[in-house]
C-alpha positions as CSV (number, residue, x, y, z in Angstrom):
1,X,129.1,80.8,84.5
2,X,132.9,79.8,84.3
3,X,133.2,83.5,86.0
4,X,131.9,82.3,89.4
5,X,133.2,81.0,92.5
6,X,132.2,77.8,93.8
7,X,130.0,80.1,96.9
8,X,128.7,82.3,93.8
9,X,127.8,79.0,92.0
10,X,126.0,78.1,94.8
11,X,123.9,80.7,95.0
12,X,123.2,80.9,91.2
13,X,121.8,77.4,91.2
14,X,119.8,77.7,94.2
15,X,118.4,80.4,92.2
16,X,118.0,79.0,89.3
17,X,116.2,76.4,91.0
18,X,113.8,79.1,92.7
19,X,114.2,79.0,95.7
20,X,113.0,81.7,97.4
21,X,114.7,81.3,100.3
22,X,118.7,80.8,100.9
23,X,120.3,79.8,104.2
24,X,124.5,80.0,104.6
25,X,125.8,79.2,107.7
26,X,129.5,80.9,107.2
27,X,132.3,81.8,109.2
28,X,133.1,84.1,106.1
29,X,130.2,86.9,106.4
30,X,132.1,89.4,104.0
31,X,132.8,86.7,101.1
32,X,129.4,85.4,101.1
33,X,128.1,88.9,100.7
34,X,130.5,89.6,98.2
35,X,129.7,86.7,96.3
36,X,125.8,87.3,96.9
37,X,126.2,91.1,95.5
38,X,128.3,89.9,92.7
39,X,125.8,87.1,91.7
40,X,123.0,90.2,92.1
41,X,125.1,92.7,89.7
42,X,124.9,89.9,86.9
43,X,121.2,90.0,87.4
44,X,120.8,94.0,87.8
45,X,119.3,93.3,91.3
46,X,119.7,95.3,94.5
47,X,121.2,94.3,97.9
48,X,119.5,94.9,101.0
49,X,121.5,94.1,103.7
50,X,119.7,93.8,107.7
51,X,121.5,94.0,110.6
52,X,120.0,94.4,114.0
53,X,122.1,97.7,114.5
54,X,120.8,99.3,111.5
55,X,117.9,97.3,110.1
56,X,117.4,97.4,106.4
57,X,120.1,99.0,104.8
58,X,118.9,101.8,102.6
59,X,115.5,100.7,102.6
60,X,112.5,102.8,104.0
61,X,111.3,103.1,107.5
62,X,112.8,101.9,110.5
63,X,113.0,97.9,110.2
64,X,115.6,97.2,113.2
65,X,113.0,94.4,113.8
66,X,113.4,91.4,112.4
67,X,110.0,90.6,112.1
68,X,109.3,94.0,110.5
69,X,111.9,94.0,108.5
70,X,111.0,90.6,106.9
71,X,107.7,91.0,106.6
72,X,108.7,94.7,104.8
73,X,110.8,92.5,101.8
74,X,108.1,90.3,101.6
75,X,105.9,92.9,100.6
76,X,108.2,95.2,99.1
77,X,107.8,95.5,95.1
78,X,112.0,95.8,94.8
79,X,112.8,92.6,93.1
80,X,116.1,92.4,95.4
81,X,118.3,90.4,97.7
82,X,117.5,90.6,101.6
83,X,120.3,89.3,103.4
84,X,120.0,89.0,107.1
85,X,122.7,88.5,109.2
């Protein structure tokens, strides 16, 4: 763990802790991501990222709908990241 950031600490212990669920409020959208993706690599996990331009980022179907697109990584069987932003 002495390879982390404190942000990518932060994320690794609310994992750790699992929650299913994590909530940053940043001003820094690209480190956060970063850190989120490098914290996933560790963990041989993919990144979904959801915009409201492009929905789910190489993820199938159209899911420019929040709504949709949430209730599509709830059910999807990809044990993944969904980061909304």
């Amino acid at each position: 763990m002495e390879n982390y950031n404190r942000l990518e600490k932060e994320v690794l212990y609310s994992l750790e802790g699992s929650s299913p669920l994590i909530y940053l409020n940043t001003a820094e959208e690209k480190r956060a991501l970063r850190a989120i993706q490098n914290v996933a690599a560790n963990f041989a996990k993919k990144v979904f990222l959801w915009t409201c331009s492009k929905g789910l980022e190489n993820f199938p179907g159209d899911t420019k709908n929040p709504v949709i697109a949430v209730k599509a990584a709830i059910s999807s069987d990809d044990n993944a990241f969904y980061v909304f932003s």
